[in-house]
Biopython code that builds the backbone (N, CA, C, O; Angstrom):
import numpy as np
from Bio.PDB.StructureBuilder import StructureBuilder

atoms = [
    (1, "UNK", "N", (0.813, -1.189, 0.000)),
    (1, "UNK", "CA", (0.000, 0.000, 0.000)),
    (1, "UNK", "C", (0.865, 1.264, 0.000)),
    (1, "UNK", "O", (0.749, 2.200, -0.791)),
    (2, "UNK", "N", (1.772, 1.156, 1.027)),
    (2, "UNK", "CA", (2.764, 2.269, 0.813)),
    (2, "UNK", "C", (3.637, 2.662, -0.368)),
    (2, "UNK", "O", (4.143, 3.763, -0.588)),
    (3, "UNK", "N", (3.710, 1.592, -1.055)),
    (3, "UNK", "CA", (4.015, 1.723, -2.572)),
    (3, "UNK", "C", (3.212, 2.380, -3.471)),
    (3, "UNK", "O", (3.571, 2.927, -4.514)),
    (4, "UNK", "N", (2.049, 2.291, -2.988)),
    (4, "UNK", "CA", (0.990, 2.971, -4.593)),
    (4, "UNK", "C", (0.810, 4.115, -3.757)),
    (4, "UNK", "O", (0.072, 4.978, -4.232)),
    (5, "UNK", "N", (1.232, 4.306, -2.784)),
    (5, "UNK", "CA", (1.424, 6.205, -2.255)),
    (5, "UNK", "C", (2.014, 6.565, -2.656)),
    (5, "UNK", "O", (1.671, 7.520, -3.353)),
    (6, "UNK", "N", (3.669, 6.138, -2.630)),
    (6, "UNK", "CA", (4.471, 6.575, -3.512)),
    (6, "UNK", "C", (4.347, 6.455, -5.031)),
    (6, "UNK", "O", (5.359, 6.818, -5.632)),
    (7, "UNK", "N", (3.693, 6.180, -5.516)),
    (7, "UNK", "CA", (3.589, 6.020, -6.816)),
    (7, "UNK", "C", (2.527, 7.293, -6.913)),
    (7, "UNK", "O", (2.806, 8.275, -7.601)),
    (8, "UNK", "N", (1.433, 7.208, -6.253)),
    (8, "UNK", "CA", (0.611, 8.394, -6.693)),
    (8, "UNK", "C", (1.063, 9.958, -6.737)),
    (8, "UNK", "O", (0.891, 10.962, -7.427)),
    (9, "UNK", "N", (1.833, 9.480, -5.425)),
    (9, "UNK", "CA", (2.479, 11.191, -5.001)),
    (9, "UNK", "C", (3.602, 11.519, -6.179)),
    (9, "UNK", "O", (3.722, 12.711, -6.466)),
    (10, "UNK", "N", (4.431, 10.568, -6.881)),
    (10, "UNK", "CA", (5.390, 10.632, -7.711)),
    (10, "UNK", "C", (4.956, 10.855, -8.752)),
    (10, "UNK", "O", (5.648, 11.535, -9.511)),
    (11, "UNK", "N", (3.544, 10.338, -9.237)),
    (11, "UNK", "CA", (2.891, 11.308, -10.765)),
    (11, "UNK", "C", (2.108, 12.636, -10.279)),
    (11, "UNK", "O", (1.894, 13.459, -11.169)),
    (12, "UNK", "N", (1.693, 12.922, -9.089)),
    (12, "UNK", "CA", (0.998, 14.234, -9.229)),
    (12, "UNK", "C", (2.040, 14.987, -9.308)),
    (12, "UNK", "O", (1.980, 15.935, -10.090)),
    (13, "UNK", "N", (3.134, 14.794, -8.612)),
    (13, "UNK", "CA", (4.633, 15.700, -8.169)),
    (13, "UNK", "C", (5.027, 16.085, -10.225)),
    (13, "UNK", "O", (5.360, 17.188, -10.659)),
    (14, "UNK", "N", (4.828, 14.743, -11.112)),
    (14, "UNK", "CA", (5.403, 15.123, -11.981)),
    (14, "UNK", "C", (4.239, 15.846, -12.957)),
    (14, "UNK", "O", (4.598, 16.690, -13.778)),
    (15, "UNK", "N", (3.228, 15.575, -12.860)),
    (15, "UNK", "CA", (2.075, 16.539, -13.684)),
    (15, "UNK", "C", (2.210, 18.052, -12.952)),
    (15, "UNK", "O", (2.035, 19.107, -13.560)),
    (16, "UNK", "N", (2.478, 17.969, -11.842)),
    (16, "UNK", "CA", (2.220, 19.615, -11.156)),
    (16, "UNK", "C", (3.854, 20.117, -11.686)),
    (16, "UNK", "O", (3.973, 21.329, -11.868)),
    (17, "UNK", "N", (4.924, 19.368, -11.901)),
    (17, "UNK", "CA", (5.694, 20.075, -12.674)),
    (17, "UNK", "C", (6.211, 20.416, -13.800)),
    (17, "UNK", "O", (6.947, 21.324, -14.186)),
    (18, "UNK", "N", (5.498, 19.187, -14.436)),
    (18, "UNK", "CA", (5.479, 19.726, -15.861)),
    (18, "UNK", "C", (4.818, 19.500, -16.468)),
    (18, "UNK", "O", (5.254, 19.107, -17.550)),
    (19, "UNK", "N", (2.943, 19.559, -16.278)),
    (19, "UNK", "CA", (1.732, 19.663, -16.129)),
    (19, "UNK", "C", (1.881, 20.839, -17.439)),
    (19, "UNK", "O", (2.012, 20.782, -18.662)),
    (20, "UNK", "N", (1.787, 21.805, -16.499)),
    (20, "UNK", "CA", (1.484, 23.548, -17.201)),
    (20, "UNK", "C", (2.554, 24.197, -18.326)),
    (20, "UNK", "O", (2.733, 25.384, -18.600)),
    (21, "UNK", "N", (3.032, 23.311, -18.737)),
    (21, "UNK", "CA", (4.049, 23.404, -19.925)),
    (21, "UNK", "C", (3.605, 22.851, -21.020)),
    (21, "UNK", "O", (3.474, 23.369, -22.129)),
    (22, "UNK", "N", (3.298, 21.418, -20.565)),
    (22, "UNK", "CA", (2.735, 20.667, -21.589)),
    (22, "UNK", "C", (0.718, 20.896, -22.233)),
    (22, "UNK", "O", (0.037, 20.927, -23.258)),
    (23, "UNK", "N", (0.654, 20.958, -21.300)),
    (23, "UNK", "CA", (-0.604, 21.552, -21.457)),
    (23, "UNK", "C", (-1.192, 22.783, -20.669)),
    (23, "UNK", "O", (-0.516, 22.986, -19.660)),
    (24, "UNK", "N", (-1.809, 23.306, -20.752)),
    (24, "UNK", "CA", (-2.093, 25.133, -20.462)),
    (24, "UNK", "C", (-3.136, 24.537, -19.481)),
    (24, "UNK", "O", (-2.835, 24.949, -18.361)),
    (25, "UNK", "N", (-4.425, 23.604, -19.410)),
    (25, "UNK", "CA", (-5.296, 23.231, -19.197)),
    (25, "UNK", "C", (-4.929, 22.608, -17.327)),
    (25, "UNK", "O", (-5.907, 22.287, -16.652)),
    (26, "UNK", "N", (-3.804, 22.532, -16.832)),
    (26, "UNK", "CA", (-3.341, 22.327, -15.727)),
    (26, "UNK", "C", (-2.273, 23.361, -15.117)),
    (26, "UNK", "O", (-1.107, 23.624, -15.408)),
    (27, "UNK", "N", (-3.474, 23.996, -13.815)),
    (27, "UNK", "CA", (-3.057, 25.525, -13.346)),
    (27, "UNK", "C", (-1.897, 24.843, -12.949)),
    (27, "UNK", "O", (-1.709, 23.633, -12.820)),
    (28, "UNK", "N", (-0.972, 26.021, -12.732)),
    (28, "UNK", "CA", (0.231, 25.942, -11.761)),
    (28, "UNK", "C", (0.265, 25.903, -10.296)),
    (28, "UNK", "O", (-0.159, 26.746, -9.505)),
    (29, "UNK", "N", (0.907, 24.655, -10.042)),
    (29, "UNK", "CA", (0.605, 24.423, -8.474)),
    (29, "UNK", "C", (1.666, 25.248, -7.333)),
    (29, "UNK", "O", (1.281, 25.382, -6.171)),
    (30, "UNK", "N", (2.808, 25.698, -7.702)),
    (30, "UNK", "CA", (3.659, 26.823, -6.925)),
    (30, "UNK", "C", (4.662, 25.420, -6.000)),
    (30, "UNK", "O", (5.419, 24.505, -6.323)),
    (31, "UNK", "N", (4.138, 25.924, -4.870)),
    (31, "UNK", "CA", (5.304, 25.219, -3.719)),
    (31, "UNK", "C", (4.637, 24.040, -3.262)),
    (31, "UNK", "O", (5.044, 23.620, -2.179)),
    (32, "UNK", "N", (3.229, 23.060, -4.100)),
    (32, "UNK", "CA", (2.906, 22.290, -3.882)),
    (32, "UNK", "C", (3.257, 21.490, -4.364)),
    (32, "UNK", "O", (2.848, 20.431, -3.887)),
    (33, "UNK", "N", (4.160, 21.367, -5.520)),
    (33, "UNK", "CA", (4.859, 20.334, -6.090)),
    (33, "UNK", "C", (6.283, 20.108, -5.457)),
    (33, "UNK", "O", (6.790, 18.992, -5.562)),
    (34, "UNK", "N", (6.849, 20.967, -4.905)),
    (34, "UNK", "CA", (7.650, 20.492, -3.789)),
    (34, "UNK", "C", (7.509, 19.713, -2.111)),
    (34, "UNK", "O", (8.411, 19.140, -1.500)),
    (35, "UNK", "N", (6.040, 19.938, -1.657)),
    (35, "UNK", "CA", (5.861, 19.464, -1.001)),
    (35, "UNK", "C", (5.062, 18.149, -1.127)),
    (35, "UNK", "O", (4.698, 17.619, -0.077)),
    (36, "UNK", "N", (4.796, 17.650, -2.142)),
    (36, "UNK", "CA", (4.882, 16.395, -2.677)),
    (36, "UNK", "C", (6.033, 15.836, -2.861)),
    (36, "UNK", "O", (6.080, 14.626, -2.636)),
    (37, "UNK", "N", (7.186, 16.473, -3.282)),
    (37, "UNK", "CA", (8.408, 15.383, -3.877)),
    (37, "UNK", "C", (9.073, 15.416, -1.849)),
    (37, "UNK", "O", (9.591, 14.448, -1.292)),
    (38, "UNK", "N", (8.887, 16.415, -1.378)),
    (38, "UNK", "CA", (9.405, 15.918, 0.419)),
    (38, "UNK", "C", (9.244, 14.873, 0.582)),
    (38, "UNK", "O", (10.156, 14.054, 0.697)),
    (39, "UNK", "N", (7.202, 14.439, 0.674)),
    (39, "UNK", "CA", (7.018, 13.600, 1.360)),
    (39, "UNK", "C", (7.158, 12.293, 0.822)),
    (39, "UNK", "O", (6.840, 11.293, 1.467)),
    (40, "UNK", "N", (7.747, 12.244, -0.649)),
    (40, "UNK", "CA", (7.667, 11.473, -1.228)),
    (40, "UNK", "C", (9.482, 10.508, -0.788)),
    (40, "UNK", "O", (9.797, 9.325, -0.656)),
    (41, "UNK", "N", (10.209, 11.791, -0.702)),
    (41, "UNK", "CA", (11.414, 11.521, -0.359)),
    (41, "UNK", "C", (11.340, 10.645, 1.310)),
    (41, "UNK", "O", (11.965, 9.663, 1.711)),
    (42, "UNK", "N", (10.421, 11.408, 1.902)),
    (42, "UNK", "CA", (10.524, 10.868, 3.340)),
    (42, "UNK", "C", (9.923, 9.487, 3.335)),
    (42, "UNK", "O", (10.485, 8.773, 4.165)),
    (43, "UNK", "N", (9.198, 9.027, 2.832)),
    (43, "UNK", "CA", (8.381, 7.964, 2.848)),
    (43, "UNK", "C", (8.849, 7.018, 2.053)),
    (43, "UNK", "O", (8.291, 5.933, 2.217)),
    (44, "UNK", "N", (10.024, 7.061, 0.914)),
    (44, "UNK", "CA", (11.068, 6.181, 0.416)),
    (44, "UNK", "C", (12.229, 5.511, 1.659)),
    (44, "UNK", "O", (12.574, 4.338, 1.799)),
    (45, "UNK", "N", (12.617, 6.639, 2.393)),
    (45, "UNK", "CA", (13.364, 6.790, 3.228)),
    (45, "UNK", "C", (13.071, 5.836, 4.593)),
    (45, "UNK", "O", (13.829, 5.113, 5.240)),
    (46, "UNK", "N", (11.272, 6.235, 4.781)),
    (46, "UNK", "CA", (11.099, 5.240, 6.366)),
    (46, "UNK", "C", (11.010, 3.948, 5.449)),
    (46, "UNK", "O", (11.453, 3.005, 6.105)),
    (47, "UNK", "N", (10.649, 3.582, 4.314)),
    (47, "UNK", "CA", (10.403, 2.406, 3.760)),
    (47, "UNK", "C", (11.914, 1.749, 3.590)),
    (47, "UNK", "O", (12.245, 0.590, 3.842)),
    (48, "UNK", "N", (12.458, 2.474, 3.255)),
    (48, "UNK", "CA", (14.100, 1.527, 3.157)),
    (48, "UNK", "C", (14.544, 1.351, 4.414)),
    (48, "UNK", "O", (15.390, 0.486, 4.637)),
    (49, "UNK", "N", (13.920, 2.334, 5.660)),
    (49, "UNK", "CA", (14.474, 2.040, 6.957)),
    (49, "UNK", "C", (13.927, 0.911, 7.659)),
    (49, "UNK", "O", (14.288, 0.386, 8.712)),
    (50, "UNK", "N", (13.197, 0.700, 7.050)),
    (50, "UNK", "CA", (12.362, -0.651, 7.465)),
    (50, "UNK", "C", (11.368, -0.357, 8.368)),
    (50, "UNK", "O", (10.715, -1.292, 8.831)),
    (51, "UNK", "N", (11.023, 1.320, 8.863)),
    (51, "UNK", "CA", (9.832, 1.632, 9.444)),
    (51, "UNK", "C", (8.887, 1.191, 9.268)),
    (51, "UNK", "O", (8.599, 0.295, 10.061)),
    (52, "UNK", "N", (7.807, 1.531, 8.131)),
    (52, "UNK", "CA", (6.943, 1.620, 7.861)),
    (52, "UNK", "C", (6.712, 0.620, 6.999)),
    (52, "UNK", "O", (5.605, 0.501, 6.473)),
]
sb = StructureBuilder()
sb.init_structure("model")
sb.init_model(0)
sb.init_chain("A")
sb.init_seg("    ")
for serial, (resi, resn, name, xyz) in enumerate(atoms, 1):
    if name == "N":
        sb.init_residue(resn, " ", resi, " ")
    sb.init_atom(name, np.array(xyz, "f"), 0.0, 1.0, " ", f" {name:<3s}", serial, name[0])
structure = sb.get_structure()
């Protein structure tokens, strides 16, 4: 399950950044596409730590 989080968070992260380039039709998300690739980083991170 924690895998298809990361998977979801890893395509919105990449449509919100290069979403509004490719198509006009997807507003610009600002500092929300960075705070997707965080948690995306953190949650790779407890998963390799064997946390979560």
């Amino acid at each position: 399950m924690l895998t298809w989080i990361i998977v979801i968070l890893l395509i919105l992260w990449v449509l919100g950044y290069f979403g509004p380039n490719v198509y006009s039709g997807i507003p610009r998300s600002g500092n929300v596409v960075h705070v997707l690739l965080v948690i995306v980083v953190i949650l790779i991170i407890l998963k390799l730590l064997g946390i979560m």
